[in-house]
C-alpha positions, 0 to 999 in steps of 0.5 A: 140592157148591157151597158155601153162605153161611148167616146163623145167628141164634144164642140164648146165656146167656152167664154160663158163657162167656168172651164170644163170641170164641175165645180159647185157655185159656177157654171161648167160645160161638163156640169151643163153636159151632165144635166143634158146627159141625166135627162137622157139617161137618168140621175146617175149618168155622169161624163168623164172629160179628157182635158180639163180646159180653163175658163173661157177656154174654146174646144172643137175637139174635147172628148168625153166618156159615158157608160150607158145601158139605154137603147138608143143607137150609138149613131142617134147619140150626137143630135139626143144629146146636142138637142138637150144643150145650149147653143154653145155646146154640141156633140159632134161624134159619138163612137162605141169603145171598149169596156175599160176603155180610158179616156185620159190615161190612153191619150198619145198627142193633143193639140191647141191653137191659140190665135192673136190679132194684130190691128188698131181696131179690134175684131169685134166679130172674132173678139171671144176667139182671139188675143187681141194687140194693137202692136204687130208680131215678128213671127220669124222669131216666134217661130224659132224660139217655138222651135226650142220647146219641141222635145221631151223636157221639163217644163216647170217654168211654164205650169201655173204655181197652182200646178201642184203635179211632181212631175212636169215632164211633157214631150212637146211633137210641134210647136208652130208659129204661123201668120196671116196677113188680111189688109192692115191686120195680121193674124198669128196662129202658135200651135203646140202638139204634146202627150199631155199639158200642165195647167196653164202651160200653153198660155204661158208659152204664148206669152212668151213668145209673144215677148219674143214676137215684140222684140223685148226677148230674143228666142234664146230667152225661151231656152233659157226660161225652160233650164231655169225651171221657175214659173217666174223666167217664162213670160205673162200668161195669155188671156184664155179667149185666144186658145181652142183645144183642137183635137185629142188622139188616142 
């Protein structure tokens, strides 16, 4: 049979995996993914991923590509797969592309939604989805020294030290600081649209602005951490259970 490109778009909570990538000796969504895919396709199917999201990092919209020569329609693929994985992780679109096609080198915008709870008491019930504090945030200001990292710049000072990439160059679309408030809690929601993401670079940015949202930084701290361009001028890395990789556009 002709063989098949297939764009999956892939669903996960990532809090009982060692992120997306295999990596031997640990638990990985993309190693579960490709035991599922080999007994549907075989012991060669493997699956490529266009983001590599950390561990206990959250996903609705990751995208993954298979090559496949099996007969079964591309629109049966979604519940074939998803009935071979744990209940953690599901394929919720399957499409047809071309031969060629590339699932990282075409990416044009993705976004991530990081989401904070402000309470005295904890959302146990949200708790694997969520940063929690007990101390309320000032979104106005979140929101302005959000604002400073929209653009195309170097963003050196937010990439983890273990980013060894020359170029750390993104273009950031939107960077949005929202709240909402549910009784004595306040729910705060950063969203950061770019072209591409170094490693750490949106849990270090919430970090920041959370220094803003406590009073300890004014906004104009965020511009300068990004001329500084030196990990140690951003602000402490936010824990991973907060952030969901929402979508990828291609």
């Amino acid at each position: 049979m002709p063989v098949r490109c297939v764009k999956l778009t892939i669903a996960y909570d990532g809090t009982d995996y060692h992120g997306w990538q295999i990596q031997p000796g640990f638990t990985t969504v993309q190693g579960v993914l490709t035991d599922a895919l080999r007994t549907l396709f075989g012991p060669n199917a493997r699956i490529c991923g266009a983001s590599r999201t950390d561990a206990g990092v959250h996903a609705l919209g990751q995208v993954g590509l298979i090559q496949i020569d099996s007969p079964i329609p591309t629109e049966n693929l979604v519940r074939a797969i998803s009935d071979r994985l744990p209940d953690d992780i599901v394929i919720t679109d399957a499409e047809q592309v071309r031969t060629g096609f590339d699932v990282i080198g075409e990416v044009t915008n993705k976004l991530y939604r990081y989401t904070i709870h402000c309470g005295a008491v904890r959302p146990v019930l949200r708790l694997r989805y969520c940063w929690h504090l007990t101390l309320k945030l000032d979104a106005t200001p979140m929101d302005a020294a959000a604002k400073l990292l929209v653009g195309k710049k170097d963003f050196k000072s937010f990439a983890s030290a273990a980013d060894s990439r020359d170029d750390s160059v993104r273009t950031i679309f939107r960077c949005d600081v929202t709240e909402k408030i549910e009784g004595e809690n306040q729910w705060v929601y950063i969203e950061v649209e770019s072209d591409g993401f170094l490693y750490n670079m949106v849990r270090n940015i919430v970090g920041s602005l959370v220094e803003v949202g406590l009073g300890r930084w004014t906004p104009d701290r965020i511009g300068e951490a990004l001329a500084a361009q030196d990990r140690r001028a951003a602000g402490p890395i936010a824990p991973p259970n907060g952030l969901c990789l929402m979508w990828i556009r291609y």
